[in-house]
C-alpha positions in Angstrom: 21.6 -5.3 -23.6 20.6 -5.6 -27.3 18.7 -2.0 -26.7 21.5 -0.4 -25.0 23.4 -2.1 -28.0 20.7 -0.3 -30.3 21.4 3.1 -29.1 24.9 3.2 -29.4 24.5 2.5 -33.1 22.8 5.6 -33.2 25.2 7.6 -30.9 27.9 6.7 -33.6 26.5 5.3 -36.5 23.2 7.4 -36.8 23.9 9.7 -39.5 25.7 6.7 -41.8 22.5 4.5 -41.7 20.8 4.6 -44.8 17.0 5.4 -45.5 16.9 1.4 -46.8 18.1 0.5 -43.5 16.6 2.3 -41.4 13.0 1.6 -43.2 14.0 -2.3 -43.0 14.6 -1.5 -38.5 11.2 0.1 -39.1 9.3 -3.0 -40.3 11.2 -5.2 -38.1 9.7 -3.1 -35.3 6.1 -2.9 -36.3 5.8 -6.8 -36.6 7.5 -7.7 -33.4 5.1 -10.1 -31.8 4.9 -10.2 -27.7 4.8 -13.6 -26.4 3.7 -12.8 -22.9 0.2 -13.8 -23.0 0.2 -16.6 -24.9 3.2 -17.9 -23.2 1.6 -17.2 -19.7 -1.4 -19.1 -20.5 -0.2 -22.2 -21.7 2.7 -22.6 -19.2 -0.2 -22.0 -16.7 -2.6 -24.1 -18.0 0.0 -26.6 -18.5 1.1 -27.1 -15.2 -2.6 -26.3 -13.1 -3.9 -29.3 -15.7 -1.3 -31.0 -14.8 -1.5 -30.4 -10.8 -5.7 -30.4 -10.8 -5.9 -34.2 -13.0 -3.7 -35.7 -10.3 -5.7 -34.2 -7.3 -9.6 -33.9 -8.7 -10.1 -37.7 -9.3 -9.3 -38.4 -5.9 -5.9 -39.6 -4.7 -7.3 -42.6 -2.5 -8.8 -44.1 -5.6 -5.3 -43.9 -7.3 -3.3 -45.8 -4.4 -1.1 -42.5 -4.1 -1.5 -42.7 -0.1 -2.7 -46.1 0.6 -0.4 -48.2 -2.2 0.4 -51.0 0.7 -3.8 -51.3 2.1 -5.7 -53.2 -0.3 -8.4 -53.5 2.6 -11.8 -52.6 0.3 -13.9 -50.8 3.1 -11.2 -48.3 4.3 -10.3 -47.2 0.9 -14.2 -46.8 0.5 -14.1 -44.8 3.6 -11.3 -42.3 2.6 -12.6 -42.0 -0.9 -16.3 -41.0 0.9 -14.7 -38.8 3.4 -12.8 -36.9 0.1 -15.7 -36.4 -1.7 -17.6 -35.3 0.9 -15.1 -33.0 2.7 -12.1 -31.8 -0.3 -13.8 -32.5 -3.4 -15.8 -29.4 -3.6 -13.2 -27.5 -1.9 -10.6 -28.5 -5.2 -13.3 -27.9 -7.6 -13.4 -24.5 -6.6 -9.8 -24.2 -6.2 -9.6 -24.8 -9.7 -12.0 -22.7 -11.0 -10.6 -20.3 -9.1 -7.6 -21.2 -10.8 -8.9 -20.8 -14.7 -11.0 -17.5 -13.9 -8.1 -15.3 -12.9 -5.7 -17.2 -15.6 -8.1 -16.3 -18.4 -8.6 -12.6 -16.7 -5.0 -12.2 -16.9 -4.5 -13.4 -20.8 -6.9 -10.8 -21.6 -6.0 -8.1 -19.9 -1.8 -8.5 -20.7 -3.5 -8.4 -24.6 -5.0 -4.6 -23.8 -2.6 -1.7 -23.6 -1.2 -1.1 -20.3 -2.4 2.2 -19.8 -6.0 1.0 -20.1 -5.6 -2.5 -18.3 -3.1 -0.9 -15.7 -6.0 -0.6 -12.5 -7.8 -3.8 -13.8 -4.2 -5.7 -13.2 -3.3 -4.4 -10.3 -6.9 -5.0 -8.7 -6.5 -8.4 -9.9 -3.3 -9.2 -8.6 -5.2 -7.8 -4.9 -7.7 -10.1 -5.6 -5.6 -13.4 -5.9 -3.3 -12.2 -3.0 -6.1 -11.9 -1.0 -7.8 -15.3 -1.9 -5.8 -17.3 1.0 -8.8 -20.3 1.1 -7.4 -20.8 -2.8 -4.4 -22.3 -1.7 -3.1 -24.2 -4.6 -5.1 -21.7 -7.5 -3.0 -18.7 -5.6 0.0 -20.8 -6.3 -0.2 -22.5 -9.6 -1.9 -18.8 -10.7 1.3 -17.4 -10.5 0.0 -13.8 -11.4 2.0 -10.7 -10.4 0.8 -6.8 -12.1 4.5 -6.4 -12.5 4.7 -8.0 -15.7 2.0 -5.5 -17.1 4.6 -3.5 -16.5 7.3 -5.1 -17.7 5.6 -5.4 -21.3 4.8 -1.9 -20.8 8.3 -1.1 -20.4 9.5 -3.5 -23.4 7.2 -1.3 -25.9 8.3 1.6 -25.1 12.2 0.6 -26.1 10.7 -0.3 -29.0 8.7 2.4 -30.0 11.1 4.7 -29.4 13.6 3.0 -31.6 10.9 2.9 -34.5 10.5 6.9 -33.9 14.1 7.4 -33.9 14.7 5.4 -37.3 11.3 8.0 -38.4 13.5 10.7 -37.5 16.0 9.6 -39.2 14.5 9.2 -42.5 12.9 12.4 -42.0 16.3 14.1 -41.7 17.7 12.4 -44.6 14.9 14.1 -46.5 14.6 17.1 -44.9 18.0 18.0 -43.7 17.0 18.6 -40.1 14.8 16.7 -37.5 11.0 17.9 -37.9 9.8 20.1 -35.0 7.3 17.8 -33.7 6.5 13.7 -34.2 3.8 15.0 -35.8 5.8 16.2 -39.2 6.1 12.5 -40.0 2.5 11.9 -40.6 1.7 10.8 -43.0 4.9 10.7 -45.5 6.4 7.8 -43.0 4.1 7.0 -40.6 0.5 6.3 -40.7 0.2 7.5 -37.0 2.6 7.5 -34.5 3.0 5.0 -31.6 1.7 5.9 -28.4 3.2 5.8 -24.8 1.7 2.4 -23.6 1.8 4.0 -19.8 0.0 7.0 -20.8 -1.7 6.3 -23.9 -0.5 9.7 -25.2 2.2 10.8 -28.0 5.9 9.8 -26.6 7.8 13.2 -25.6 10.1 14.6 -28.0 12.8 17.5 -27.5 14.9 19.2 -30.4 17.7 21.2 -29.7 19.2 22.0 -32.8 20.8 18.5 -33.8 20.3 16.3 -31.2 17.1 15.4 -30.0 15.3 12.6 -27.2 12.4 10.7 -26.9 10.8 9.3 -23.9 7.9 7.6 -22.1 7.4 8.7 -18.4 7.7 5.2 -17.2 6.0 3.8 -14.5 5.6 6.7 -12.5 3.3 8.4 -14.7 5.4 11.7 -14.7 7.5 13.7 -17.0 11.0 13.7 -15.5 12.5 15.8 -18.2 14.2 12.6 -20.1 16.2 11.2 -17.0 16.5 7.9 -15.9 17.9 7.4 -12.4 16.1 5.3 -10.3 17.8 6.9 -7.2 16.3 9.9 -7.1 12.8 8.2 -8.0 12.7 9.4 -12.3 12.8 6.5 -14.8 11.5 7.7 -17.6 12.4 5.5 -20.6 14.7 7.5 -22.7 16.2 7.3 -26.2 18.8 9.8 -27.8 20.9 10.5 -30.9 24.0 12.0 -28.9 25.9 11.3 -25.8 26.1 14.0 -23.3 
C-alpha cells in the first residue's frame, strides 16, 4: 500500500517535487535496513531453544510424564530407556535444526540472484528430511521469502531510480536516455535487479518513462504486471495510462 501510495505521488505530484526532496527519498532509500535475517534467526532460535531445553534433558527426569510415580526404579528405567533410544535421535534433531537455520541467515544476507538455487535446494533438503520431525517444524524455512525480499528491493530500487530521474530532469530538462546518464553526477552506480543481478529496465518515450525488474519469472514481459496471463514484472512509472 505505502508503494502503491508512492507512485501515485509521482503520477500527480512528480514534476512539483523538489530536487531537496527528492535527494532526502533518495537517502531514505539507500539506508533502509531489511530485517528478514536477523528477525528469522532469533525468532527461530528463540523458540527451537526454547522447544530443544525442555526436550534434551530428558522429560522423565523433570516429572513432565510421571508427576504422580515417585517409585525410584521405574523412573530410572524410563530415563535409561530415553537415553538409550531418543536421546541421540533429539541431538540430531537439533543439530539438524541449527545447520539449516544458520544456512538460511546467510544465504537471505546474499542477493537473491546469487543465493536463488542455493535456497531453493535448501528448502528441498528440509522438506525432504522427514526422520527430523521437530527440526523440519521449528526450522520453519520456506525459499519463498527469498523471494519476497527479492521482490521488496526491487519497489525500492525503482523508487530510488525514479527520484534519480527526477533530479536529472530538473537539471537537464528531459529524462536521460539511459540509467546510465546519471553516473556519476547522482549516483555512484546504479542499483541492480536483485532477480537478475543486471541494470533494471528502463523505457523513454518522450516524457514518460518505466522502470522494471522481470520479477520472479526471470523474463522481460515488456513492463506488465498481470499475474493472469503469467507476467509480473515489477513495474514503476511517471504517468498513468
Amino acid at each position: 500500500m505505502a508503494m502503491e501510495s508512492f507512485q501515485e505521488i509521482f503520477y500527480f505530484k512528480g514534476g512539483k517535487l523538489s530536487e531537496e526532496y527528492l535527494k532526502k527519498l533518495i537517502f531514505s532509500i539507500e539506508n533502509k535496513k531489511f530485517d528478514i535475517p536477523d528477525v528469522y534467526v532469533k525468532d527461530r532460535i528463540h523458540i527451537g531453544g526454547w522447544c530443544y531445553g525442555k526436550i534434551l534433558p530428558g522429560p522423565f527426569k523433570k516429572g513432565y510424564f510421571l508427576q504422580g510415580i515417585h517409585d525410584a526404579p521405574i523412573n530410572e528405567i524410563f530415563n535409561k530407556i530415553y537415553k538409550i533410544l531418543f536421546f541421540p535421535v533429539l541431538k540430531l534433531d537439533a543439530t539438524f535444526f541449527l545447520n539449516n537455520v544458520l544456512k538460511a541467515e546467510n544465504l537471505f544476507s546474499l542477493p537473491f540472484y546469487t543465493s536463488a538455487d542455493k535456497l531453493k535446494k535448501l528448502d528441498e533438503t528440509i522438506e525432504k528430511s522427514r526422520k527430523y520431525i521437530i527440526g523440519v517444524k521449528l526450522t520453519s524455512f520456506n525459499f519463498k521469502t527469498g523471494e519476497n525480499l527479492a521482490e521488496c528491493i526491487s519497489y525500492l530500487s525503482n523508487m530510488k531510480i525514479l527520484c534519480g530521474l527526477e533530479i536529472y530532469k530538473r537539471r537537464n530538462g528531459e529524462y536521460p536516455k539511459k540509467l546510465e546518464q546519471l553516473i556519476p553526477e547522482i549516483f555512484q552506480q546504479l542499483p541492480v535487479d536483485p532477480f537478475t543481478g543486471k541494470n533494471f529496465i528502463y523505457r523513454k518515450k518522450e516524457d514518460r518513462i518505466l522502470i522494471y525488474s522481470v520479477g520472479k519469472n526471470l523474463k522481460d514481459d515488456g513492463g506488465i504486471f498481470d499475474l493472469k496471463i503469467g507476467k509480473d514484472d515489477i513495474v514503476w512509472k511517471n504517468k498513468k495510462d
